[in-house]
C-alpha positions as CSV (number, residue, x, y, z in Angstrom):
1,X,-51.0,53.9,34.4
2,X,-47.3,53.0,33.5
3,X,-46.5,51.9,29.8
4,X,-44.6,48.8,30.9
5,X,-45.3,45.9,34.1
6,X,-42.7,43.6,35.2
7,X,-44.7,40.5,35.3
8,X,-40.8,38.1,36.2
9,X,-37.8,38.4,37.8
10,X,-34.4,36.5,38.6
11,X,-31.1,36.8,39.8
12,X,-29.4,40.2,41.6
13,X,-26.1,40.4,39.7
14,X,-26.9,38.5,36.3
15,X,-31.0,39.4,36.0
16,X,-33.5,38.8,33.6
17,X,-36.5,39.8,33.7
18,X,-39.9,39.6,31.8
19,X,-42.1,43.1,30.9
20,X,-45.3,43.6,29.3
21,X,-46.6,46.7,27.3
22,X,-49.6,47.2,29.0
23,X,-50.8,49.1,25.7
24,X,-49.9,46.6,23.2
25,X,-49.6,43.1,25.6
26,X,-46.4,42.4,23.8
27,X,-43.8,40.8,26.0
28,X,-40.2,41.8,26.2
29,X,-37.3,40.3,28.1
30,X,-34.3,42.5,30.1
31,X,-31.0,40.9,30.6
32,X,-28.4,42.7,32.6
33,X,-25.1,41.7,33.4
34,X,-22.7,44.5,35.2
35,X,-22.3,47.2,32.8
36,X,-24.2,45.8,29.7
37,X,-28.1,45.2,29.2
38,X,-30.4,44.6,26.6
39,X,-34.2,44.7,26.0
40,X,-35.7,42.3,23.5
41,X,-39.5,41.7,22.6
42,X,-40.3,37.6,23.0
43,X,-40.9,36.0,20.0
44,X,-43.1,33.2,19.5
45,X,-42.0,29.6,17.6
46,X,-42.7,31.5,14.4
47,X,-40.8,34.6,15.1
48,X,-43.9,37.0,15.8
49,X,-44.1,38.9,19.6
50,X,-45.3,37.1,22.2
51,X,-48.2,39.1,23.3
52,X,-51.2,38.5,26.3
53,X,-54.2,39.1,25.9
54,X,-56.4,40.2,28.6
């Protein structure tokens, strides 16, 4: 099983896109744009992971 499943995606040049650790269930966010990316974990309205539960 992979470690990570992209559960979102938009856009073809600017993208983001929403991943989940399928070990932990915390979600992360990818933002590219050309040459530069980054990958972020979601935080909640009190700054802790945003995480599913299965």
């Amino acid at each position: 099983m992979e470690r990570f499943r992209k559960i979102y995606q938009q856009g073809k040049i600017d993208v983001v896109e929403i991943w989940v650790d399928t070990q932990t269930g915390v979600n992360y966010v990818f933002h590219r744009n050309g040459n530069a990316a980054g990958f972020t974990p979601l935080l909640d309205k009190d700054g802790k992971p945003l995480v599913n539960h299965p």
